[in-house]
DSSP file (Angstrom, degrees, kcal/mol; ACC not computed):
  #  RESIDUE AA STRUCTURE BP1 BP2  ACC     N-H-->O    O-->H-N    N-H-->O    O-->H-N    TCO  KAPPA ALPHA  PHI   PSI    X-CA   Y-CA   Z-CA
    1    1 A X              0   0    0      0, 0.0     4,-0.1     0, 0.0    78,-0.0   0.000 360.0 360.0 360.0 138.8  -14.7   20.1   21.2
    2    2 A X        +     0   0    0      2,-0.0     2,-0.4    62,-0.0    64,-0.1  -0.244 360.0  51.3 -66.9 165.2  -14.9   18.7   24.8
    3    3 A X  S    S-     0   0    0     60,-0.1     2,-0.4     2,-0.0     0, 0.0  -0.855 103.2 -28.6 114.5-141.4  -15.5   20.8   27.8
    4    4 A X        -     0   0    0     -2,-0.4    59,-0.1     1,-0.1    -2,-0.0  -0.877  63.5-125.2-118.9 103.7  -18.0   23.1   28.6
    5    5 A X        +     0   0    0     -2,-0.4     2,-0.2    -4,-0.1    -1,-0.1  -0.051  37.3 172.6 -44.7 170.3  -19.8   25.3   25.2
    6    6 A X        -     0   0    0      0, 0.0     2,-0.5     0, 0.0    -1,-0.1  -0.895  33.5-140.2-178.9 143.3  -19.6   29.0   25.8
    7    7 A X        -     0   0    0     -2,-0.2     5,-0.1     1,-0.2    -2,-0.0  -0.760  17.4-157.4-123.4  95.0  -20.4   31.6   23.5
    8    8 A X        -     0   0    0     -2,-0.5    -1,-0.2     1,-0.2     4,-0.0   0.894  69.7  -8.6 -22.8-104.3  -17.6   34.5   23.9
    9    9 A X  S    S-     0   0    0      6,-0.1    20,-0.3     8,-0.1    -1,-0.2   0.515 113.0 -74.5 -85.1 -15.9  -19.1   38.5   22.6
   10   10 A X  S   >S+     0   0    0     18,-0.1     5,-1.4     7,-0.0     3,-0.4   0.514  77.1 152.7  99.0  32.3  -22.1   37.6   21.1
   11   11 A X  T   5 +     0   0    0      1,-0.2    -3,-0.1     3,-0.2     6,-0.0   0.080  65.2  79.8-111.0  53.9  -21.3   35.9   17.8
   12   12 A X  T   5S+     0   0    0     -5,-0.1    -1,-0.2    -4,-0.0    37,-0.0   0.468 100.5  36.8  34.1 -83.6  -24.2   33.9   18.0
   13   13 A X  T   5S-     0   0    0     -3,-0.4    -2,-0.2     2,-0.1    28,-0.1  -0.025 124.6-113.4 -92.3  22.6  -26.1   37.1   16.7
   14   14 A X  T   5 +     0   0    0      1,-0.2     2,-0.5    26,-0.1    -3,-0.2   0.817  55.9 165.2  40.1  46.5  -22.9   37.6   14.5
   15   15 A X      < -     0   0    0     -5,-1.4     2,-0.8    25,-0.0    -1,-0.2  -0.788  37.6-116.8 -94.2 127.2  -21.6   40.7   16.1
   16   16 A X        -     0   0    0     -2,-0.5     2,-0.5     2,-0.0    -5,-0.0  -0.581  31.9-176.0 -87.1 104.3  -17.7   41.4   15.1
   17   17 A X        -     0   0    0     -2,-0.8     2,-0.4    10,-0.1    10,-0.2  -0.904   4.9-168.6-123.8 133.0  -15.5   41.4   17.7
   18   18 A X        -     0   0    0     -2,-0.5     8,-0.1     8,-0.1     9,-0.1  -0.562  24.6-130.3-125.6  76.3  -11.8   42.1   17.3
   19   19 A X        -     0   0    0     -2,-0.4     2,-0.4     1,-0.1     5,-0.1   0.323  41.2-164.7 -13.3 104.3   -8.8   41.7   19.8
   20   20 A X        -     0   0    0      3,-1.2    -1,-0.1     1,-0.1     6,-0.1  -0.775  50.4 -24.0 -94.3  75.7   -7.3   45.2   19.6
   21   21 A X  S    S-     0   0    0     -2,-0.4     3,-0.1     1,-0.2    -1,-0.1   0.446 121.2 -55.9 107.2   8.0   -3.9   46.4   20.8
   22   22 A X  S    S+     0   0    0      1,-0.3     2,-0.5     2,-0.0    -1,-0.2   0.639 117.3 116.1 101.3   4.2   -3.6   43.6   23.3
   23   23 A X        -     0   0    0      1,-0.1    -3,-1.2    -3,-0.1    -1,-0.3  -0.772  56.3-160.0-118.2 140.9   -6.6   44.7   24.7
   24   24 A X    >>  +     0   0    0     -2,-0.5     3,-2.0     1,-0.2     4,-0.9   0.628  67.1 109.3 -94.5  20.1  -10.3   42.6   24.9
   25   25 A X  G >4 S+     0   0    0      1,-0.2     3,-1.8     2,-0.2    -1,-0.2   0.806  83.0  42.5 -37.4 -55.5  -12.3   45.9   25.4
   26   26 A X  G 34 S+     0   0    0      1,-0.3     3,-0.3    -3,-0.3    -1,-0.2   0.617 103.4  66.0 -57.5 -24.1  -13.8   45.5   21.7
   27   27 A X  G <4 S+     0   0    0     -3,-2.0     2,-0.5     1,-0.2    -1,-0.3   0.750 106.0  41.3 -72.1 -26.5  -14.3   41.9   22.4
   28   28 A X  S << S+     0   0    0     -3,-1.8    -1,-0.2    -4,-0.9     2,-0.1  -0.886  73.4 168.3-134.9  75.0  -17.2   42.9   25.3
   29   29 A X        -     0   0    0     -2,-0.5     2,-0.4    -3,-0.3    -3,-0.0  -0.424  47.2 -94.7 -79.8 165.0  -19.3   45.8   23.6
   30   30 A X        -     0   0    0     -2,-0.1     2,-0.3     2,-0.0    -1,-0.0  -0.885  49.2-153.7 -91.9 127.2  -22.8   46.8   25.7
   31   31 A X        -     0   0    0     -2,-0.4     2,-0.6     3,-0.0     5,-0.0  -0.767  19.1-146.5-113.2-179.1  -25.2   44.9   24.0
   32   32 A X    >   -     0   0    0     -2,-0.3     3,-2.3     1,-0.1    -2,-0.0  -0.867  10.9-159.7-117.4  93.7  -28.7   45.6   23.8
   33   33 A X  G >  S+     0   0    0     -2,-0.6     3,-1.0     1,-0.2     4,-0.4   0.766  88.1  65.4 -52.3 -19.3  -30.5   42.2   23.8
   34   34 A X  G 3  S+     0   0    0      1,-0.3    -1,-0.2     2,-0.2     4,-0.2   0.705  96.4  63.4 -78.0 -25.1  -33.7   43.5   22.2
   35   35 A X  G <  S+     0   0    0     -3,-2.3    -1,-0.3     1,-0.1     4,-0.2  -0.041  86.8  76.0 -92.5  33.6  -31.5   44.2   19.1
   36   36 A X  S <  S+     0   0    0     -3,-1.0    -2,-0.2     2,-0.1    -1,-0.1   0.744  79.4  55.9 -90.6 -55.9  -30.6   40.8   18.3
   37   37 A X  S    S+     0   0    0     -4,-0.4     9,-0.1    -3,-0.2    -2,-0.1   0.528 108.9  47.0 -88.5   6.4  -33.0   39.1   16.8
   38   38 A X  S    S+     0   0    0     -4,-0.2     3,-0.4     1,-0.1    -1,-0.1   0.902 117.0  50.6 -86.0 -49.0  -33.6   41.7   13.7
   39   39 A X  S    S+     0   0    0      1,-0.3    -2,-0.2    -4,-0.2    -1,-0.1   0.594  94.1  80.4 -51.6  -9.1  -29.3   41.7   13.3
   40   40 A X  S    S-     0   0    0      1,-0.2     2,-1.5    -4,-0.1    -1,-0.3   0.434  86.1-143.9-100.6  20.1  -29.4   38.2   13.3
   41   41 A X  S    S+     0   0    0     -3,-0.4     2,-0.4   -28,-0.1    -1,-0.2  -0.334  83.9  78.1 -23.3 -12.6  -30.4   37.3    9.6
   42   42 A X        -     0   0    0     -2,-1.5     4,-0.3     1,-0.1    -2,-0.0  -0.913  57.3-169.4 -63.8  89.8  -32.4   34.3   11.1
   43   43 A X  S >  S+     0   0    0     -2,-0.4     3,-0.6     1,-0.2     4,-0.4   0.789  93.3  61.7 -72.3 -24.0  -35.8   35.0   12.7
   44   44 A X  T >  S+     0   0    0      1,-0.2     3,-2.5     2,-0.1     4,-0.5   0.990  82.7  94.4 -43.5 -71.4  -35.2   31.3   13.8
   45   45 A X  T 3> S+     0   0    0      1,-0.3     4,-1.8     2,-0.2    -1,-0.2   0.309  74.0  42.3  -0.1 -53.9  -32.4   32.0   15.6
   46   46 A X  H <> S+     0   0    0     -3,-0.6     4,-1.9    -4,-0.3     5,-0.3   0.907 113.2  51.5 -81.5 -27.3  -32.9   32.5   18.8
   47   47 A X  H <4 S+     0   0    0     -3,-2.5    -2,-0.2    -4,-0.4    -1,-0.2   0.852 109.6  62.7 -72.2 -18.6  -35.4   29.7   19.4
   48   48 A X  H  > S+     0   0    0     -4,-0.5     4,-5.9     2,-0.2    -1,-0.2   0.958 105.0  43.7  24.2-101.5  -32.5   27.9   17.6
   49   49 A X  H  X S+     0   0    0     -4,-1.8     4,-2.0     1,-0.3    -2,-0.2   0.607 106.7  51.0 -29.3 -49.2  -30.4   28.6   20.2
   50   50 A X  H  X S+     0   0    0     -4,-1.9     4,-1.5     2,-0.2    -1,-0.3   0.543 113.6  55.1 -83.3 -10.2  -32.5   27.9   23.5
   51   51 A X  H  > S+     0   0    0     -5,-0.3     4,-3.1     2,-0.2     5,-0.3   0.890 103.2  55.8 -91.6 -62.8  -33.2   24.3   21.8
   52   52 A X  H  X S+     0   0    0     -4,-5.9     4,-5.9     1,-0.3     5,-0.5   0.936 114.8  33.0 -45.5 -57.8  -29.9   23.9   21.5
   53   53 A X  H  X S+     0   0    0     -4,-2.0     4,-2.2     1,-0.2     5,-0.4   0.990 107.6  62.6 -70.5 -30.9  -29.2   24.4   25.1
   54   54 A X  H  X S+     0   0    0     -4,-1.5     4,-2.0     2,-0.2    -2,-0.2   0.999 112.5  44.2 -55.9 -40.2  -32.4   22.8   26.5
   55   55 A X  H >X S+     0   0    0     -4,-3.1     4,-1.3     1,-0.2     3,-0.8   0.981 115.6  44.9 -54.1 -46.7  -30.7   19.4   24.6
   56   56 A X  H >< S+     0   0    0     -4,-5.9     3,-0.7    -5,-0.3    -1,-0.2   0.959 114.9  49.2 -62.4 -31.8  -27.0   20.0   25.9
   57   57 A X  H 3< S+     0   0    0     -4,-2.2    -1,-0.2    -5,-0.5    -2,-0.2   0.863 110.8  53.1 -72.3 -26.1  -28.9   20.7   29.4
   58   58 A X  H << S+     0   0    0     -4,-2.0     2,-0.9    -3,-0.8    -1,-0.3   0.741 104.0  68.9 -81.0 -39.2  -31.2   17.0   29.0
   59   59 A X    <<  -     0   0    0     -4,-1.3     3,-0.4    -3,-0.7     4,-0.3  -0.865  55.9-169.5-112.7 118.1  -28.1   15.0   28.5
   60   60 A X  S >>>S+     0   0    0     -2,-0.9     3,-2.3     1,-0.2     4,-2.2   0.974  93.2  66.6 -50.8 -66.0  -25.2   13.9   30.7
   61   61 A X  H 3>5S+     0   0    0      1,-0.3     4,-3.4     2,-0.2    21,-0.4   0.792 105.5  35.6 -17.8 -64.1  -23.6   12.7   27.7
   62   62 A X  H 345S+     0   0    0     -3,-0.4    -1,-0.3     1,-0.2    -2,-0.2   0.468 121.5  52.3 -77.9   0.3  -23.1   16.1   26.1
   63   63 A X  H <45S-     0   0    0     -3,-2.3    -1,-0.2    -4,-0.3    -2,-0.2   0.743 136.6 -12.3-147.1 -69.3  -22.5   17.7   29.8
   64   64 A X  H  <5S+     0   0    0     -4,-2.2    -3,-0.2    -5,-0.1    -2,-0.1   0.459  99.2 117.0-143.4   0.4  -19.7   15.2   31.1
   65   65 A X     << -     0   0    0     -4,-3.4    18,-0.2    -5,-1.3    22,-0.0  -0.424  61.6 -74.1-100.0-174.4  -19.4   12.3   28.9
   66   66 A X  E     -A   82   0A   0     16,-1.3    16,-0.8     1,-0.1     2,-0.3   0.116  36.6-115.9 -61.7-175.3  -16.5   11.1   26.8
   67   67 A X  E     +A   81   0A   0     14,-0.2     2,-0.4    12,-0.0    14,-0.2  -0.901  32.8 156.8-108.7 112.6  -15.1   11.9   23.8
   68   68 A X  E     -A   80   0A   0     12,-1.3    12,-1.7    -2,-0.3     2,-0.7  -0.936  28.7-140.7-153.6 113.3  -14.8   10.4   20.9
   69   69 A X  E     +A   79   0A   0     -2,-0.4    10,-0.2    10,-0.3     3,-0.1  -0.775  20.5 173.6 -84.0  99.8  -14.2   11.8   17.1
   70   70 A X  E     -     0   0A   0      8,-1.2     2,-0.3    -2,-0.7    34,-0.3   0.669  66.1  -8.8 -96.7 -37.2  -16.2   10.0   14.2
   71   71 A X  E     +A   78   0A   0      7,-2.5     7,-3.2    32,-0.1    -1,-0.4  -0.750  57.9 179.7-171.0 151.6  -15.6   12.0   11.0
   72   72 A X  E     +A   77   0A   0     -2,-0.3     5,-0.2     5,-0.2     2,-0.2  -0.866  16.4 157.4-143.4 146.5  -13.8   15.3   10.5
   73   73 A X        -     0   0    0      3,-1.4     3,-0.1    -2,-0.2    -2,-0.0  -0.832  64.8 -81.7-171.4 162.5  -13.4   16.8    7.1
   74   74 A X  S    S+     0   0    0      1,-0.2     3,-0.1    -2,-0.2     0, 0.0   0.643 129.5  14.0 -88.4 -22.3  -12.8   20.4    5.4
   75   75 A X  S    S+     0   0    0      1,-0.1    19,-1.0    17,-0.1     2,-0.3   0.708 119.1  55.6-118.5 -28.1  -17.1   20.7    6.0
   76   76 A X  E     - B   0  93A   0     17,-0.2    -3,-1.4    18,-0.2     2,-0.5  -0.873  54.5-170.4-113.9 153.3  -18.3   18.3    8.2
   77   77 A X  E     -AB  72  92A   0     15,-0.7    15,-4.4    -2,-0.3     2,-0.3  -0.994   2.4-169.4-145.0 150.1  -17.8   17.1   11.5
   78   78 A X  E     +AB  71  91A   0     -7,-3.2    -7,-2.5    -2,-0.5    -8,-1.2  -0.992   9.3 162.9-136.1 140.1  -18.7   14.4   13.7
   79   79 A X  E     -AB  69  90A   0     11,-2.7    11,-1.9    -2,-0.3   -10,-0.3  -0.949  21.8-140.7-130.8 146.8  -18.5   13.3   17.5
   80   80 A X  E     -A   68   0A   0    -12,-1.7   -12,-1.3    -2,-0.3     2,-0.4  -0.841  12.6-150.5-110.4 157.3  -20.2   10.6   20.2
   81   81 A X  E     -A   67   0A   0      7,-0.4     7,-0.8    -2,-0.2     2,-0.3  -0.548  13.2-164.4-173.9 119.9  -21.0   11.5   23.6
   82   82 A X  E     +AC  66  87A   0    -16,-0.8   -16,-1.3    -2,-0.4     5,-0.2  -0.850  17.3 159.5-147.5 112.6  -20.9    8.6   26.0
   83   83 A X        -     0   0    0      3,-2.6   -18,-0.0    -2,-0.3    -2,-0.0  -0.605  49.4-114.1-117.1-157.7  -22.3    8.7   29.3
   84   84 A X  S    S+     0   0    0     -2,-0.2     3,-0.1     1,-0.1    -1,-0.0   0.876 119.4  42.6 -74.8 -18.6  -23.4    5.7   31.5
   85   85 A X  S    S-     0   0    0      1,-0.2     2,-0.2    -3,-0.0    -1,-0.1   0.552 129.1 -17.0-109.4   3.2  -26.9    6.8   31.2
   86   86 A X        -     0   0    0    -27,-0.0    -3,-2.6    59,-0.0     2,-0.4  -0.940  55.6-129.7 179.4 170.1  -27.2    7.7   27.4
   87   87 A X  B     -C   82   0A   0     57,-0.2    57,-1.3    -5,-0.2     2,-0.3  -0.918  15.4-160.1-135.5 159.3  -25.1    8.6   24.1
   88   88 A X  E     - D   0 143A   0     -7,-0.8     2,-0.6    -2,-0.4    -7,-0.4  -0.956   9.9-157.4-147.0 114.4  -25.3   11.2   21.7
   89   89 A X  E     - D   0 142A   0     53,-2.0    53,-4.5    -2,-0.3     2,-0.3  -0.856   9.4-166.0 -64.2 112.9  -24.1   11.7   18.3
   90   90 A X  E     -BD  79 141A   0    -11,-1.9   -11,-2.7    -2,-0.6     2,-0.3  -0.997   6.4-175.2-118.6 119.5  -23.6   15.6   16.7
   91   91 A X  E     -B   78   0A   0     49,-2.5    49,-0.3    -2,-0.3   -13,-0.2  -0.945   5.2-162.9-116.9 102.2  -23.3   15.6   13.3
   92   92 A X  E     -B   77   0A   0    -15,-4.4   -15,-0.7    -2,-0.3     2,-0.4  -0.644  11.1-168.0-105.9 162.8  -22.4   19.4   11.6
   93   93 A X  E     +B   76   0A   0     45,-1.0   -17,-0.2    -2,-0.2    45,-0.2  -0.996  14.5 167.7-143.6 126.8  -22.8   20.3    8.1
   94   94 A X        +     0   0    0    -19,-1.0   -18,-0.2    -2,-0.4    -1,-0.1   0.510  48.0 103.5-135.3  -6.8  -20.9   23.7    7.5
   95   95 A X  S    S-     0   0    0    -20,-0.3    42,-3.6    40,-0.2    43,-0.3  -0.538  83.2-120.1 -70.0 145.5  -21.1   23.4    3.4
   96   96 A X  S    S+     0   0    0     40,-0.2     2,-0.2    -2,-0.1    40,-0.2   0.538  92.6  45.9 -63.0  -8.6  -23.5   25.3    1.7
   97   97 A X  S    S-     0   0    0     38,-0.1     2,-0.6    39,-0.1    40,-0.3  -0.655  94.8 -79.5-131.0-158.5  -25.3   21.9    0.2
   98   98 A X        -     0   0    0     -2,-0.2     2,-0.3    38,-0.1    37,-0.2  -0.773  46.9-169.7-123.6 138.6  -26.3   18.9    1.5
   99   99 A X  E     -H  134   0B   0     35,-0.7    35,-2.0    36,-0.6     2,-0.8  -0.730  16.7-127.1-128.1 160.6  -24.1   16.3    2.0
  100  100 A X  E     -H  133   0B   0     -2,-0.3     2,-0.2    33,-0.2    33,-0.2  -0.825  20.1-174.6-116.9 121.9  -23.8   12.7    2.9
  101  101 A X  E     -H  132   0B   0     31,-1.7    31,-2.0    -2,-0.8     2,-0.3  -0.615  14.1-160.2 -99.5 166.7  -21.8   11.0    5.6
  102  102 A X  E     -H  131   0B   0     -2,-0.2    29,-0.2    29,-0.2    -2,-0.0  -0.809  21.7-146.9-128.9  94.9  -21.2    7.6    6.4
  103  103 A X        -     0   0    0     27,-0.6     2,-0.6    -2,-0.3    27,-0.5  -0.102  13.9-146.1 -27.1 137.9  -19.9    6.7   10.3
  104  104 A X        -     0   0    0    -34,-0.3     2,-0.3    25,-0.2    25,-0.2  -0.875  29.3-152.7-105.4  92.1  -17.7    4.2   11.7
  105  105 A X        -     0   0    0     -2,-0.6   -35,-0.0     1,-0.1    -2,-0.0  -0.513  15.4-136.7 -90.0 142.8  -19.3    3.6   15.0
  106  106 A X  S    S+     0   0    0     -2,-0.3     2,-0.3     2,-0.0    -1,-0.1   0.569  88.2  61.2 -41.5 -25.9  -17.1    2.5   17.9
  107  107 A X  S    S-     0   0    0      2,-0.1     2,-0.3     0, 0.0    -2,-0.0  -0.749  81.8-129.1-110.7 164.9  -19.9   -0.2   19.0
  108  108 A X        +     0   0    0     -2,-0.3     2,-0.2    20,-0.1    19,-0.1  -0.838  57.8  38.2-117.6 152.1  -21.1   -3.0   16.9
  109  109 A X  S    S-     0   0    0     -2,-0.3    19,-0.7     2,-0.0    20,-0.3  -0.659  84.9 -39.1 110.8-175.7  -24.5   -4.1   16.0
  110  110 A X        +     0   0    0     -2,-0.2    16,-0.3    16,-0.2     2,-0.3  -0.754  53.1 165.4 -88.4 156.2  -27.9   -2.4   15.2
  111  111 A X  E     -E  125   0A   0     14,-1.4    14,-3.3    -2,-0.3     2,-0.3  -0.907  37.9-126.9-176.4 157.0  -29.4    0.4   16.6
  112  112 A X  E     -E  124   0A   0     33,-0.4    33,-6.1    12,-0.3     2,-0.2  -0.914  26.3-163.1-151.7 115.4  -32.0    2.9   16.3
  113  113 A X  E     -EF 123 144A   0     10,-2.4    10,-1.0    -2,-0.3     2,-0.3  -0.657   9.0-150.6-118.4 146.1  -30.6    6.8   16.5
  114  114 A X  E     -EF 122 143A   0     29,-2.5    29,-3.8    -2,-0.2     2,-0.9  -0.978  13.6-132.4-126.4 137.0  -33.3    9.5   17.2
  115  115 A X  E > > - F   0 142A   0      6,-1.1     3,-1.7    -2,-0.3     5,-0.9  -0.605  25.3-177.0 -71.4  89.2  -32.6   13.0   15.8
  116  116 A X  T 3 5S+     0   0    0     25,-1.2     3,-0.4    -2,-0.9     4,-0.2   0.595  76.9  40.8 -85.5  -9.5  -33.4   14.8   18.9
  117  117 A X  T 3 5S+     0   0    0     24,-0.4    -1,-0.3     1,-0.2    22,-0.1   0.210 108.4  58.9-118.8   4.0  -32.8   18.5   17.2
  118  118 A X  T X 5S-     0   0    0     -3,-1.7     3,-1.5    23,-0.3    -3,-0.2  -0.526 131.5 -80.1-148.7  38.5  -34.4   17.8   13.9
  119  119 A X  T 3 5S-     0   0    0     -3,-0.4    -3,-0.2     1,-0.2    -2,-0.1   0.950  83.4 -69.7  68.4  34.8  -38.3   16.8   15.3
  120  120 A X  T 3 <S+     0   0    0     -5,-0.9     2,-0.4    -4,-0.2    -1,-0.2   0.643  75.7 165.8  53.1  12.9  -37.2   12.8   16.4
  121  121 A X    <   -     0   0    0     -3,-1.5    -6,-1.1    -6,-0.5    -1,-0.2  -0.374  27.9-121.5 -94.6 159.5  -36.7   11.3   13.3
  122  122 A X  E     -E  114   0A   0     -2,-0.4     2,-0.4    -8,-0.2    -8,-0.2  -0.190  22.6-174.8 -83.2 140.0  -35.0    8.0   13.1
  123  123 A X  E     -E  113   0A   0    -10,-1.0   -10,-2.4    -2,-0.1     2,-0.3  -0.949  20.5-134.5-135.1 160.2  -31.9    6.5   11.5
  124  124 A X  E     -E  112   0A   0     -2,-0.4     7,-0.6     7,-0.2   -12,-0.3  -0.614  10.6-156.6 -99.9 150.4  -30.9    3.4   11.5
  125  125 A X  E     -EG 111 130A   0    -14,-3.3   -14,-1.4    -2,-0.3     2,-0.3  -0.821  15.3-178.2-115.5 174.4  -27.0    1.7   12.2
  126  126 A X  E >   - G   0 129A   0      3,-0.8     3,-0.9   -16,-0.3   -16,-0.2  -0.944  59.6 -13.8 165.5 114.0  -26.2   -1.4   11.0
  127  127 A X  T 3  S-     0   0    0     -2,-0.3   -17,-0.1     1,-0.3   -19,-0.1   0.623 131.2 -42.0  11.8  42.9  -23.0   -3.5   11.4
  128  128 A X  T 3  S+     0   0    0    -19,-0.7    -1,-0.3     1,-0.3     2,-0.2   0.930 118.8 114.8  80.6  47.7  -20.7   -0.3   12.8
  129  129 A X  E <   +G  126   0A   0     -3,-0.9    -3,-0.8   -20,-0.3     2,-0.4  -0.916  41.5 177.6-152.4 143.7  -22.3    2.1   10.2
  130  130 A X  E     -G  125   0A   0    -27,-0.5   -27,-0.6    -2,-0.2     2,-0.3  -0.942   9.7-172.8-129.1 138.4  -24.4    4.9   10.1
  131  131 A X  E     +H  102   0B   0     -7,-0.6     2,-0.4    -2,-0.4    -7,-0.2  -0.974  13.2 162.6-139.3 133.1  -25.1    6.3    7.3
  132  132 A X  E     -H  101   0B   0    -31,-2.0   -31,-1.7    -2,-0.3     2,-0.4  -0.980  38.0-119.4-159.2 154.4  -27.2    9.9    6.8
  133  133 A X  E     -H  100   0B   0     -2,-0.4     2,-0.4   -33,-0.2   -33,-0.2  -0.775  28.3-149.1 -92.1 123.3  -28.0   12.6    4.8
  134  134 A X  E     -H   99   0B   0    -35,-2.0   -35,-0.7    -2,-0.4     3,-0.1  -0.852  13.7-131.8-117.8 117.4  -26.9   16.4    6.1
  135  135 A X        -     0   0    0     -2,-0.4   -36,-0.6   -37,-0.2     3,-0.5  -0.038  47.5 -87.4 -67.4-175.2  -29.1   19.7    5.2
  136  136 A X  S    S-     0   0    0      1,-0.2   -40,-0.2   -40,-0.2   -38,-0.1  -0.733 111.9  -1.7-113.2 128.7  -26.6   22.6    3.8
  137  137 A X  S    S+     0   0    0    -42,-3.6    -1,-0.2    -2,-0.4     2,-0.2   0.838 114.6  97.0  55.8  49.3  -25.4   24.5    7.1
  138  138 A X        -     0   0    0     -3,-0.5   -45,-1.0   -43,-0.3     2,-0.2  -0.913  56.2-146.7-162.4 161.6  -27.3   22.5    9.7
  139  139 A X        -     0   0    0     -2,-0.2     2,-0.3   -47,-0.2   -47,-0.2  -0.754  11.6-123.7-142.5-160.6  -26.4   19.5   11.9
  140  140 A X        -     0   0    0    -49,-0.3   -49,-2.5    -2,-0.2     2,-0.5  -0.974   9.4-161.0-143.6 132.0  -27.9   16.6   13.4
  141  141 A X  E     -D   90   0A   0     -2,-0.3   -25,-1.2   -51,-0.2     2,-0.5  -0.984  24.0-163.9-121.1 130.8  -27.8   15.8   17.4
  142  142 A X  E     -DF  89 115A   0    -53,-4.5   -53,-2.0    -2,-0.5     2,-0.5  -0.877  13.0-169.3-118.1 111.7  -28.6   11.6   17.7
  143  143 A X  E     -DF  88 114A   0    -29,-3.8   -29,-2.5    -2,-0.5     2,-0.5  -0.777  23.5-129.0-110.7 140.9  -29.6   10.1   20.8
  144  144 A X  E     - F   0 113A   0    -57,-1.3     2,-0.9    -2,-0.5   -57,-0.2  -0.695  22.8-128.3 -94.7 123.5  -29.5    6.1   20.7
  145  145 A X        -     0   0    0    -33,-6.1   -33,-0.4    -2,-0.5   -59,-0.0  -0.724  13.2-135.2 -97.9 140.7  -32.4    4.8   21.7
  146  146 A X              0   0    0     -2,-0.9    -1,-0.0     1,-0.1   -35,-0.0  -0.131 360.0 360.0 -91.7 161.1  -32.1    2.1   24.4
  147  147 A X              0   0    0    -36,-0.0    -1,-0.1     0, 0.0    -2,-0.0   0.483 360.0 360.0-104.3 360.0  -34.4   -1.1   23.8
């Protein structure tokens, strides 16, 4: 969604928090940060997490640039990122298996996408198509690499 992420109570670490009686007390428990990363069924998780921000924090795009919707569907979703100084693709996969999308990108031509959240590797576009393969519950962030 545009604006600014934010992660509310902690559900992140999955901790259940539940507007009560009009009130958000339940919504803001004390947490104990040291008791996160066993609750969190991930031992990935938290380094997860700090990657994720260190990318949004690296890119203007994800920070302030436009908006643009590329595929939404009952499991996946996709958005671009446009700033002057770089673009970004996030690509989510919220089914439990791995699935394949195909893009309509907004620009025409070829281009060379690096998966900046998934270890650089590259995919290619190709006459206003991207086409890529999606891990089960995982997503893909794609920074276009300038020539």
């Amino acid at each position: 969604m545009p604006g600014v992420p934010s992660i509310y109570y902690g559900s992140e670490w999955g901790i259940y928090g539940k507007k009560e009686n009009g009130c958000d007390r339940a919504l803001r428990p004390c947490l104990n940060i040291d008791d996160f990363p066993a609750a969190a069924g991930s031992p990935d998780l938290q380094k997860t997490i700090t990657k994720l921000a260190e990318i949004r924090k690296s890119s203007p795009s994800l920070k302030y640039g436009d908006y643009q919707e590329l595929h939404v569907s009952s499991h996946q979703l996709a958005f671009q990122r446009e700033s002057d100084s770089d673009k970004i693709i996030v690509a989510v996969n919220a089914a439990g298996e791995k699935a394949s999308i195909e893009l309509k990108l907004p620009d025409n031509g070829e281009a060379v996408w690096s998966d900046i959240l998934n270890g650089g590797e590259k995919l290619h576009s190709s006459n206003r198509l991207l086409k890529m393969e999606m891990h089960p519950c995982w997503a893909r962030i794609l920074r276009l690499e300038l020539r």
